[in-house]
Residue, then its C-alpha position, 0 to 999 in steps of 0.5 A: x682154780x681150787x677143786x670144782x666149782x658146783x654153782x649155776x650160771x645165775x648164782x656165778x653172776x650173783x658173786x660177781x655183782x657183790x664182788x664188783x657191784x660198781x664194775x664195768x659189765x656189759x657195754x655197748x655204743x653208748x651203753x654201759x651196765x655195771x655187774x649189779x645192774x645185770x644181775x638186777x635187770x636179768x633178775x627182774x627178767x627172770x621173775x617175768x619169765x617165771x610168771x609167763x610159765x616159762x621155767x625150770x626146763x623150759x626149752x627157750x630158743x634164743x636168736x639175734x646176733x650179739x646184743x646187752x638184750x641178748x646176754x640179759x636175756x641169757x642170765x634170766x633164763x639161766x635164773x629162772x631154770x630154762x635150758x636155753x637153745x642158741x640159734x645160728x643168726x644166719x639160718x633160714x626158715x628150714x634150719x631154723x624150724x629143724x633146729x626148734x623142732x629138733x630141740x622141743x623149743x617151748x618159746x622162741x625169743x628173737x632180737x635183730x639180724x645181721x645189718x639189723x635185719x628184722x627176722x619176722x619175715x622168716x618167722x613168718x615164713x617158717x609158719x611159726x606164728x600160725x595159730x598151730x605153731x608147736x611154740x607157747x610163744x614167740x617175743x621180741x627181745x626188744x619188748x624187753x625192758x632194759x630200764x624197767x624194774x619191778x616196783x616190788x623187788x621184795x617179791x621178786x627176789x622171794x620168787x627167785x629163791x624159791x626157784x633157784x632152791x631147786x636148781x643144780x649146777x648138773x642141770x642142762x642149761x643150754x642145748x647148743x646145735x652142732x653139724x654132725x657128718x650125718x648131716x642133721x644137728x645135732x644138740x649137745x647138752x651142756x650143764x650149768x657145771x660144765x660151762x662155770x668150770x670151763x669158763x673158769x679155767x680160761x680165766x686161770x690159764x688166760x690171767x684175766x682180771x678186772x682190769x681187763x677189757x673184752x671184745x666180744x665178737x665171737x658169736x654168742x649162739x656159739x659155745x666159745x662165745x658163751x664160755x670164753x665170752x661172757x662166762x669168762x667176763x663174769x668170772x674174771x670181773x672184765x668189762x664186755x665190748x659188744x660187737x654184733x658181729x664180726x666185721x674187721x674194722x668194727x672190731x678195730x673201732x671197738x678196741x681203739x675206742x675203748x681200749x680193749x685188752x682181750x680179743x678171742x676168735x676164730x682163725x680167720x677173724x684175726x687172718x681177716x684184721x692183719x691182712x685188712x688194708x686200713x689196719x694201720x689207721x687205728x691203735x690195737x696197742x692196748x690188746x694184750x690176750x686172747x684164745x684163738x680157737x675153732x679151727x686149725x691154723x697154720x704155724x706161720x700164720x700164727x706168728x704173724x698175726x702175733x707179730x702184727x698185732x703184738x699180742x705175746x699171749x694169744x693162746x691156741x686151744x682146742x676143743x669142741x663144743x661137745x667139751x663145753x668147749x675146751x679140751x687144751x690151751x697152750x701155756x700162758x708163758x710157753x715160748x711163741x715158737x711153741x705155741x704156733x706148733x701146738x694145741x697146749x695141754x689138757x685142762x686140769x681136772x681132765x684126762x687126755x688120751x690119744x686112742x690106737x683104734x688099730x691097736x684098741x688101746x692107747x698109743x704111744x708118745x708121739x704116734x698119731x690116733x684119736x683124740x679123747x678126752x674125759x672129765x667134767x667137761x664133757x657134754x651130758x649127750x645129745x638131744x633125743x639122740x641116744x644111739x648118736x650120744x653112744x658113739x660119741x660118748x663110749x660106757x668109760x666116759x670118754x669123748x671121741x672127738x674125731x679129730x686126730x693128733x699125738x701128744x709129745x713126752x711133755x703132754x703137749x698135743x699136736x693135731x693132724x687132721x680130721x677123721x671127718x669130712x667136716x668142712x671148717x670155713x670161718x670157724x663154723x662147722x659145716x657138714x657137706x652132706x647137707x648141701x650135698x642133699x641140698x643140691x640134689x634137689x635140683x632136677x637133671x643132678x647125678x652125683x654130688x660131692x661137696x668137699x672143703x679146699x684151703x683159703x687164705x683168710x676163711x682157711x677153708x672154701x666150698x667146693x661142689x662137684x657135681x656130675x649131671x645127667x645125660x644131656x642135663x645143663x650144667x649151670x654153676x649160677x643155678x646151684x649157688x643160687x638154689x643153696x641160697x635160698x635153701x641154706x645159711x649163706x655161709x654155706x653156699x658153694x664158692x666154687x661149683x665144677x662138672x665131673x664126669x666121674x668121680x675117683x673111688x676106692x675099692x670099697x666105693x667111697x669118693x677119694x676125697x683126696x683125690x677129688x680135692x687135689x683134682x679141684x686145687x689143679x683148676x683153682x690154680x689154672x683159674x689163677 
């Protein structure tokens, strides 16, 4: 990559629909739409949108899990100027209406669930298609067409023009939701320019080219598959695999049937592949690269998920999606031993420092503080969260990521922990206090802490520990149960223990240390 890119989403897929018009694009089952067609059909789409209003700063959520609908979708907002809010497919009525009202969602666009789950019973549900509703609209992405073209493609092409002529790659162009440790998401604002360079770098640091094949499982409401996915793809001409959703031998079916050269995920989706015990049925030998980020993994695991699925350039990154996402990845050609250790180094076009904030400056090679990083990848802030946006984001520019680590006399970063509490399970972000306030709601509950404990595959499970009330019943099933209504699946407690107190410090915070090593002491009686 030479110098900065400063173009918009739309313009990025319109180069590569004249550099390989023919070239395999975005394919699933027995669907498959060259570059040109996507850039034809998310054009076609874009200028319907513009003539229902929806335009330049439009808030348009988009919800479904990973479909050809979903990406045409994406691009036609991108063309049309809209800034698009991803939302997680696995929310229910609360989250979702919190997530809309907190991003000023103008129209909601939907596809299908997990298992092909029809979500108008939650739309329903939430209120949201009451003639009141806060929406302009709500639409079935399958009331889109795939196969519709205008009859005048003149006129759209004039209406795009006119449109895209006021379009900036500074401009927001999506609104992703994150969990904060307060609890409430937070949406971080990423523009057209930070998430073209970002996908670009990974395409320069990857090697991926035309001839590449992608397996995209990676959830598409998530900044990493966005940037690493689609963005990538188009960048470096590769053909796009759907997966819905990630389910191991889904995902196996996928690379052997169409020989798939690229994976990227989650720790816990490649722990989940190597230890799943029908594995060896198929061939994953065509699988050469991929980043495997999100979360934290251990060295050995990481080499043997290498060794097992013989996949020399599986690149660890880190990042957040507050950095659009990526912040470091290790080296294309660093030696694997190396690789299972480290992070890599920052991102050209990037600064990287670890901050002292003892000492209130930056700390020395190889002594452990801060990572911050700055440059065009850093978010433009948080949705109407100003005072949140200013302690992520100090007066210099720098992002505080809360994440701890130390870079070594090469530059390459080696993290350590986590300032916040935050909970990673499969890769997704989970904020304890919100099942925490969840819990609560519960009659005869004193005290709750919801704390994250090692596990094999998912790297982390959920813990509540709970204190009740005198004489209140304690029951493990009415709690988990409770979350489930109330929240995401994936955020229901897998453990549920009674405490009669809590380990404090002399400030009157939980131990979470303690409290954890109390929880692993009972997980290891249970056996």
């Amino acid at each position: 990559m030479t110098g900065l890119l400063s173009e918009t989403i739309g313009e990025l897929l319109h180069k590569r629909a004249v550099l390989t018009p023919n070239g395999a694009g975005i394919c699933y089952q027995d669907r498959c739409y060259s570059w040109k067609e996507a850039d034809e059909i998310s054009d076609f789409w874009a200028a319907d949108f513009i003539r229902r209003g929806i335009s330049r700063g439009k808030h348009v959520a988009l919800w479904g899990i990973n479909s050809p609908e979903w990406i045409m979708a994406y691009f036609a907002f991108m063309k049309s100027g809209a800034i698009v809010l991803p939302v997680n497919t696995c929310y229910k009525e609360q989250e979702l209406n919190r997530v809309l009202k907190e991003g000023d969602a103008d129209y909601l666009f939907y596809g299908k669930g997990c298992n092909n789950a029809d979500y108008r019973p939650v739309i329903s549900k939430a209120g949201l298609d009451c003639p009141d509703t806060f929406l302009k609209g709500i639409v079935s992405l399958d009331h889109l067409s795939c196969c519709g073209m205008g009859e005048n493609r003149e006129e759209e092409k004039r209406l795009l023009k006119d449109i895209e002529q006021n379009l900036s790659s500074k401009d927001t162009a999506n609104i992703l939701f994150t969990s904060g440790t307060s609890g409430v998401p937070k949406g971080v604002m990423l523009s057209h320019e930070n998430m073209v360079n970002n996908s670009a770098e990974m395409v320069r640091s990857m090697h991926w080219n035309e001839s590449d094949r992608m397996c995209l499982s990676v959830p598409l409401f998530h900044c990493f598959g966005i940037t690493a996915g689609i963005l990538s793809a188009v960048h470096a001409g590769a053909a796009i695999y759907i997966n819905q959703y990630y389910k191991s031998i889904g995902v196996m079916e996928n690379i052997q049937k169409n020989s798939c050269t690229i994976l990227n995920g989650v720790p816990s989706m490649f722990l989940a592949m190597v230890k799943n015990s029908r594995r060896k049925e198929y061939d994953l030998s065509s699988l050469r690269s991929g980043i495997i980020a999100g979360s934290a993994i251990h060295p050995s695991d990481y080499l043997h998920i290498c060794e097992e699925l013989k996949m020399e350039h599986l690149q660890p990154s880190y990042g957040q999606t507050e950095s659009s996402p990526a912040i470091t990845i290790t080296g294309y050609s660093d030696p694997i031993c190396q690789k299972a250790l480290t992070a890599g180094k920052k991102i050209p076009y990037t600064e990287l420092r670890i901050w002292d904030e003892g000492k209130k400056r930056v700390a020395k090679t190889g002594s452990v503080g801060e990572i911050q990083s700055r440059g065009y990848h850093i978010m433009k802030g948080y949705y109407n969260k100003t005072n949140e946006a200013e302690v992520a984001l100090d007066e210099e520019g720098w992002l505080h990521t809360g994440d701890c680590g130390y870079l070594d006399e090469h530059g390459y970063l080696y993290i350590t922990g986590r300032k916040k509490e935050m909970i990673i399970r499969g890769g997704e972000n989970i904020a304890p206090v919100e099942i925490e306030n969840c819990i609560l709601e519960l009659p005869g509950i004193k005290d709750v802490k919801v704390i994250g404990v090692d596990a094999q595959v998912l790297q982390e499970e959920i813990a509540a520990c709970i204190i009740m009330e005198s004489g209140a019943e304690f029951s493990e099933e009415r709690v988990k149960e409770h979350v489930r209504q109330n929240l995401a699946d994936y955020k229901v407690p897998k453990y549920v223990y009674r405490f009669d107190s809590f380990p404090f410090n002399i400030s009157g915070k939980v131990m979470v240390h303690e409290l954890r090593q109390e929880v692993e002491k009972r997980l290891a009686k249970r056996g």
